[in-house]
C-alpha positions in Angstrom: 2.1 -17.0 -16.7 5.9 -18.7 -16.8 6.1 -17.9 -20.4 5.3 -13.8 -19.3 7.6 -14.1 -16.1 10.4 -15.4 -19.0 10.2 -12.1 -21.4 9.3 -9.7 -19.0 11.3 -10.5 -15.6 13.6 -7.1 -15.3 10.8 -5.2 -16.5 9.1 -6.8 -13.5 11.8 -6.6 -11.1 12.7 -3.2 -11.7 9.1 -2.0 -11.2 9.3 -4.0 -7.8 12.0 -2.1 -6.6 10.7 1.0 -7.9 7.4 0.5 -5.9 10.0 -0.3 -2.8 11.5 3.0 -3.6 8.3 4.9 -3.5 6.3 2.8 -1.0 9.2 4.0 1.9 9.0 7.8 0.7 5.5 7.8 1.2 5.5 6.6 4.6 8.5 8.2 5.8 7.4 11.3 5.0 4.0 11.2 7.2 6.5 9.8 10.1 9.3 12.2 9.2 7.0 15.4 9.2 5.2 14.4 12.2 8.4 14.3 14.2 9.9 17.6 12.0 6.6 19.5 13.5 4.4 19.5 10.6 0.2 20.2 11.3 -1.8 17.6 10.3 -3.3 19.8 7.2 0.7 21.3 6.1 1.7 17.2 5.5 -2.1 16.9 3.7 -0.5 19.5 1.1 2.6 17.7 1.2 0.7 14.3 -0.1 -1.8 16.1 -2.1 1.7 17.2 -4.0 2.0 13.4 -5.7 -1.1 13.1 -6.8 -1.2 16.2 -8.4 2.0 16.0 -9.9 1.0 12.1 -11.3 -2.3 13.5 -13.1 -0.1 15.9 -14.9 2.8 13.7 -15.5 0.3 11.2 -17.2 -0.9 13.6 -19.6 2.3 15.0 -20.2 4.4 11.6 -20.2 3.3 10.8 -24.2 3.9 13.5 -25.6 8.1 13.4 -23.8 7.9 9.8 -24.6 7.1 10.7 -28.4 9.5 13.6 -28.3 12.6 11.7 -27.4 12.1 8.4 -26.8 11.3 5.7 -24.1 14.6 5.0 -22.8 15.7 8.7 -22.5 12.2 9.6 -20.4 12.9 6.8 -18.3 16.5 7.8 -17.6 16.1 11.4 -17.1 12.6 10.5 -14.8 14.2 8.0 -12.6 17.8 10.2 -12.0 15.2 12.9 -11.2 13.0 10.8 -8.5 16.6 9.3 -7.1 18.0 12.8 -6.5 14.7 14.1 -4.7 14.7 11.6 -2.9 17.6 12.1 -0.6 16.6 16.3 -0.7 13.3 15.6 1.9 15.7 15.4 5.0 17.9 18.7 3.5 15.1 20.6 3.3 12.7 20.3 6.0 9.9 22.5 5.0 6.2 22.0 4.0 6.2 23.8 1.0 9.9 22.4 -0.2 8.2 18.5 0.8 5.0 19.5 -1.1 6.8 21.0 -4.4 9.3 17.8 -4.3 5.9 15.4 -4.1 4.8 17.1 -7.4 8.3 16.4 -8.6 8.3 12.5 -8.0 4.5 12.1 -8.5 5.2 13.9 -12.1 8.2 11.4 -12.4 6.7 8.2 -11.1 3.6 8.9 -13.6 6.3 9.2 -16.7 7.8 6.3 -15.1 4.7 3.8 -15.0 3.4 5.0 -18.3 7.0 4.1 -20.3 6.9 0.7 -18.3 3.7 -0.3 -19.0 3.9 0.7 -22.2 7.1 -1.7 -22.8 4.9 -4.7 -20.8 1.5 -3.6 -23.1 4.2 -4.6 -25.9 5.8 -7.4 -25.0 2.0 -9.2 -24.4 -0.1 -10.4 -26.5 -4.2 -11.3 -27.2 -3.5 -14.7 -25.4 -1.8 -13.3 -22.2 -2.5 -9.8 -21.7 -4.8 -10.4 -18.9 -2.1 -12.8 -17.4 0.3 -10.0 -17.8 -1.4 -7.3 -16.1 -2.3 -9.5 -13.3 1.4 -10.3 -12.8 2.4 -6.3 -13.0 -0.2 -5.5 -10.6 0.8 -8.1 -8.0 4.7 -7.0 -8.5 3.5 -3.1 -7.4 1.8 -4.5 -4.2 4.8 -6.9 -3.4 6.8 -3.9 -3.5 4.7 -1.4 -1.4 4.2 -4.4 1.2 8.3 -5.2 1.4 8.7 -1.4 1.4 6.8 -0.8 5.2 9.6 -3.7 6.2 12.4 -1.4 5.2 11.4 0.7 7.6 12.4 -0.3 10.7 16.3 -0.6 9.4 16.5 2.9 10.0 16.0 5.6 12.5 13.1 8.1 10.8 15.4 11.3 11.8 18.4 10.3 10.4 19.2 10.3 6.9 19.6 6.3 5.8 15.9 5.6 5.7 15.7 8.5 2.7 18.9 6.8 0.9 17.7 3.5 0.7 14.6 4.5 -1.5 17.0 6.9 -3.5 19.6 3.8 -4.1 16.7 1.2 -5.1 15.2 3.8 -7.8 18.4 3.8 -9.1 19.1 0.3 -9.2 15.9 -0.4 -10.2 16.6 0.8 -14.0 19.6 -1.2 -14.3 17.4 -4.5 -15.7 14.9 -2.6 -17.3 17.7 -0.7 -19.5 19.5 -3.1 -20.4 17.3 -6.3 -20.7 14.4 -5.1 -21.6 12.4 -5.8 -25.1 13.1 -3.0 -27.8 11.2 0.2 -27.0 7.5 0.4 -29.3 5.8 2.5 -31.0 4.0 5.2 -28.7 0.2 5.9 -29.7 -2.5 7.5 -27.9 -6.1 7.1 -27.9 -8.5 10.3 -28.1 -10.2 9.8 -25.3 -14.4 10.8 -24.3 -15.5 13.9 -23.0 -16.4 13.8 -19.7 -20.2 14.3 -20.0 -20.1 11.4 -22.4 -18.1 9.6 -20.2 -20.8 10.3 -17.3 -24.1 9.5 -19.9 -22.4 5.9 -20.4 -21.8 5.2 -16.6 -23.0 7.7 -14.1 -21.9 5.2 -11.5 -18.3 4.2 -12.7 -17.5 7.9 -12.9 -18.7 9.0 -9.1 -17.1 5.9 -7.9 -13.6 6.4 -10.2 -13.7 10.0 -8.3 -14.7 8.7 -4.7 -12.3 6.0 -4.7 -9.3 8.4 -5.8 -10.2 9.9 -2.1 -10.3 7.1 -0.2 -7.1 5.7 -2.3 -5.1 9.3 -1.7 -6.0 8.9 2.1 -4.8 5.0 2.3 -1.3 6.0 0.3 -1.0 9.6 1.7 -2.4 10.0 5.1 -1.9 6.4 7.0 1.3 7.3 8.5 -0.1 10.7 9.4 -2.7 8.9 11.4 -0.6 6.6 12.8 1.9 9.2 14.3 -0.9 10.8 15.4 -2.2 7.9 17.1 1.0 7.2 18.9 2.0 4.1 16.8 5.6 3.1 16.9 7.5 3.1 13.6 7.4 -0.8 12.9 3.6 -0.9 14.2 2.7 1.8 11.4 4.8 -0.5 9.1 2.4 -3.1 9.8 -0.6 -1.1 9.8 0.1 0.9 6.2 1.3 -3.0 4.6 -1.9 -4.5 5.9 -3.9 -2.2 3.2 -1.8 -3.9 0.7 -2.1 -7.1 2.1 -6.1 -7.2 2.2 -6.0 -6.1 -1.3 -3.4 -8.7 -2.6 -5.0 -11.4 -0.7 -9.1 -10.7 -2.0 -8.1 -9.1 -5.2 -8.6 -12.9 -7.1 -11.6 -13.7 -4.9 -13.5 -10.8 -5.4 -12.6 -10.9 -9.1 -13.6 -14.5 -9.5 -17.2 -13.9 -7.9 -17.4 -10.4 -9.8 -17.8 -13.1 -13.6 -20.6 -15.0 -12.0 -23.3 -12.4 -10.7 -24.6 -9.2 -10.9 -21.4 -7.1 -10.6 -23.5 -3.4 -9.4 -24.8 -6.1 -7.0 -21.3 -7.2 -5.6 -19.9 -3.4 -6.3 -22.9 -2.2 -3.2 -21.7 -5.0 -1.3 -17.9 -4.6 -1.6 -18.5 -0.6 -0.8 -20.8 -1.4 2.2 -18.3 -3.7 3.6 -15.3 -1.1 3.0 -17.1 1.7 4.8 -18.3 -0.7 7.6 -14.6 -1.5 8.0 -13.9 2.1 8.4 -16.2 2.6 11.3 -14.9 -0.2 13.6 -11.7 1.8 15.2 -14.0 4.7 15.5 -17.2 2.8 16.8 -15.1 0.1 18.8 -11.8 1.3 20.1 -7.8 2.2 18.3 -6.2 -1.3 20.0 -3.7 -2.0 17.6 -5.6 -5.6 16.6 -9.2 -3.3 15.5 -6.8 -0.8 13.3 -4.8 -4.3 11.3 -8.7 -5.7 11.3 -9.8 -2.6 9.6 -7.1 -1.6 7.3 -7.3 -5.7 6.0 -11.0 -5.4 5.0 -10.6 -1.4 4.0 -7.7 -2.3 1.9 -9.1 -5.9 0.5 -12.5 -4.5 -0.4 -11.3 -0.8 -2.1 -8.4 -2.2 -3.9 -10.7 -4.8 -5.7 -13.6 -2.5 -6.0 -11.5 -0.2 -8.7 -11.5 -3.0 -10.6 -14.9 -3.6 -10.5 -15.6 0.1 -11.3 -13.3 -0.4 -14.3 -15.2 -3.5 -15.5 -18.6 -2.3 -14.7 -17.8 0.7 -17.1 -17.0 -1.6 -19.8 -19.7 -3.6 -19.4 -21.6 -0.2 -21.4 -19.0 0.1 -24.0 -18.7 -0.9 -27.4 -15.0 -2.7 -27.3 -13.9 0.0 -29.6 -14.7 2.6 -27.1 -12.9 1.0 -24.3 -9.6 2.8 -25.0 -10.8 5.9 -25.2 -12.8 5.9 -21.6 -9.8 5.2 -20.1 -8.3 8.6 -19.8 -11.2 10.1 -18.5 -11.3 7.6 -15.8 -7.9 8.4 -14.7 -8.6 12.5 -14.4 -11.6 11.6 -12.7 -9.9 9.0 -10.2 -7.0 11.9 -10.4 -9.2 14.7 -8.9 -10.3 12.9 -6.2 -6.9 11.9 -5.5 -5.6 15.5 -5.5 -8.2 16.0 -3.2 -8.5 12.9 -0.7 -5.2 14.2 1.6 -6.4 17.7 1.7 -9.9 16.8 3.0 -8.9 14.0 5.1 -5.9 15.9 6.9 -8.5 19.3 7.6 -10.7 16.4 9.4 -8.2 14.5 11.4 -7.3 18.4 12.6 -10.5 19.2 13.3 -11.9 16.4 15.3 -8.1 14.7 15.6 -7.0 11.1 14.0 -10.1 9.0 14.4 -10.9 11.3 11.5 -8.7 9.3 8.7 -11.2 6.5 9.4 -14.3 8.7 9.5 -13.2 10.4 6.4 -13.2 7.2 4.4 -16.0 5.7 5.8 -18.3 8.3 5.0 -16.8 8.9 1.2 -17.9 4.9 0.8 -21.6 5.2 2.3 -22.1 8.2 -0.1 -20.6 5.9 -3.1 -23.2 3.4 -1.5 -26.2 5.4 -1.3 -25.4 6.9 -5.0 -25.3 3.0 -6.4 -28.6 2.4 -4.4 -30.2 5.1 -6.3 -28.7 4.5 -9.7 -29.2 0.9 -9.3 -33.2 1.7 -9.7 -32.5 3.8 -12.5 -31.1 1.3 -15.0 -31.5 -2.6 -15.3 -27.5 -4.1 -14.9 -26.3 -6.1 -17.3 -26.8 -10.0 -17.0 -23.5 -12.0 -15.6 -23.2 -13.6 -18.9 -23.4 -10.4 -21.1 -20.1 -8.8 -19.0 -16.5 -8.8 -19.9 -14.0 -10.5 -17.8 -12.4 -9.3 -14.6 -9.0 -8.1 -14.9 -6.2 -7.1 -11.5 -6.0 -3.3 -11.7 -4.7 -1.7 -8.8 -5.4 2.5 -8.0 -1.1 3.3 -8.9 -2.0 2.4 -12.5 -0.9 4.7 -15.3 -3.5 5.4 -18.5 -1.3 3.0 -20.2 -2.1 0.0 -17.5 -6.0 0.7 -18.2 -5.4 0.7 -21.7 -3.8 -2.7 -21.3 -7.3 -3.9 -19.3 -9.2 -2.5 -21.8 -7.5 -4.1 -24.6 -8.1 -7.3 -22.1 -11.6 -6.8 -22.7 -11.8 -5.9 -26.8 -10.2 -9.2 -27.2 -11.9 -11.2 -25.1 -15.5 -9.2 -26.6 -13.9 -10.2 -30.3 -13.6 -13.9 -29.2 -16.6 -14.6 -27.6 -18.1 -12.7 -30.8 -16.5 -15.3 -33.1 -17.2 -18.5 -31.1 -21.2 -17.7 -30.8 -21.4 -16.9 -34.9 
């Protein structure tokens, strides 16, 4: 881990501030719009905007990056997210906030895939797991310090939409100019969708179900919370507590997952998560139940894509693993698109305890569909899976590539040590 920390430490701490940069917009905007006059279903649209835009900046994103050149995509990507950044509070409109979400999302996907890309080159078969675990924790670090940043500011003034717009910037300063020398760019043709489907019926419904719930989590939490009547440093808390379950069960969860029946701990990990999002709307919205909930929501989702991800390879041949990951990604990328849109038309209809509802139910249908497929096909035996990697929901292509590279290797080793 020190010897991955030692080459790749600006890529690292530019990524941090990048998700600091992009944690803050995504809250503010739910506080901002609230307080600007915004329905509940116009700021939906306005989050749908980043997920729409990343699905189409990941596909896109190669083919620039082949074109001219990492360091030239990152540039032009990251001047693009700083300067929209400070437009939200210029231009207080829905449609203007939902047509600069598809700006940044685009952005932010070009952003992650170059990055990764540079961090999938600097690692190697020894400590490409180690490295990908260390990227991932970075990106939660950064979302959780971003809620903090928060409360420096007044939400209707204009400094809490410069900060994000100065870190961005600042955040490409170490990359640029410490980083390793730029790699080759290739892509991997990825499966069709019905193969995709034929190999893993499960991974694919949950890859699309969890791009809701994810969407609703990154999206919609601040929504709820002005809507709740939260103050601005207790929906700091709340939204950071997602990231803090996730960051703090992540390793246990993936530790268990390489010692049983992983479709087993999968139905557990999705009946705890929907559980979690009935208590505020069984018990009560004290403050205490909502940090409860968002904890256990947050610990048990953020671990479960990982699971989905290594439950998929589990049915692959380690030659195939590449290619399934782009499918996974437009799956999990519909959803995502989506999760705000459906979430934000229920918390209008029947008001915020909706956002929980929402989730919950998304996670009992995920539940009942593993029930069913899990009496449909034997699962493989503990000692027959791959490895469990740290993937968290933000991830490029490039990032699951890197777990699914994880898992080649670690298929070619245990190959050679049993002949």
């Amino acid at each position: 881990m020190l010897q991955v920390l030692a080459s790749s430490w600006a890529l690292l701490l530019g990524v941090m501030l990048l998700m600091v940069g992009n944690g803050v917009q995504g809250t503010l905007l739910g506080i901002r719009g609230g307080l600007e006059g915004f329905s509940t279903f116009e700021l939906s649209l306005v989050m749908s905007g980043y997920f729409a835009g990343f699905l189409f900046g990941s596909r896109m994103a190669p083919t620039m990056i082949r074109r001219v050149g990492h360091v030239r995509v990152f540039a032009a990507l990251g001047s693009f997210i700083s300067a929209v950044l400070i437009l939200y509070p210029a231009m207080n409109d829905p449609i203007a906030w939902t047509l600069l979400r598809v700006v940044v999302g685009f952005c932010f996907s070009g952003v992650y895939v170059t990055a990764e890309s540079w961090l999938n080159n600097a690692a190697d078969n020894a400590n490409r797991g180690k490295a990908l675990s260390l990227y991932m924790f970075v990106q939660m670090v950064g979302i959780i310090a971003a809620q903090g940043l928060l409360v420096l500011g007044d939400p209707q003034d204009f400094i809490l939409f410069i900060i994000p717009s100065v870190l961005v910037s600042i955040a490409f300063a170490p990359i640029l100019l410490s980083v390793n020398p730029t790699p080759a760019f290739e892509t991997t043709k990825g499966l069709s969708l019905r193969e995709l489907y034929t190999i893993s019926p499960l991974g694919c419904v949950g890859f699309f179900i969890l791009g809701g719930v994810f969407a609703a989590q990154f999206g919609m939490a601040s929504v709820f919370g002005q809507q709740a009547g939260l103050t601005v440093a207790q929906i700091s808390g709340f939204v950071s507590t997602f990231y803090i379950g996730g960051l703090v069960l992540q390793y246990p969860i993936g530790w268990i997952s390489d010692r049983m029946d992983r479709r087993i701990l999968i139905l557990i990990v999705t009946a705890v998560a929907a559980m979690a999002g009935f208590l505020p709307v069984l018990l009560s919205s004290d403050y205490n139940v909502l940090l409860a909930a968002a904890f256990l929501m947050g610990g048990m989702t953020n671990p479960l894509y990982a699971l989905l991800l290594a439950y998929v390879n589990d049915f692959l041949d380690p030659d195939d693993m590449p290619a399934a990951s782009a499918g996974l990604i437009f799956i999990n990328g519909i959803g995502a698109i989506a999760g705000p849109i459906i979430s934000g038309w229920v918390m209008g209809v029947v008001g915020p305890s909706g956002f929980w509802s929402y989730m919950a139910v998304l996670l009992l249908a995920l539940l009942a569909y593993g029930l069913w497929r899990s009496t449909q096909r034997s699962a493989p035996a503990p000692q027959d899976t791959g490895a469990f990697v740290t993937m968290a929901p933000a991830a490029s292509p490039v990032a699951v590539d890197m777990a699914q590279e994880f898992w080649a290797d670690e298929a070619e080793a245990n190959e050679e040590e049993e002949s």
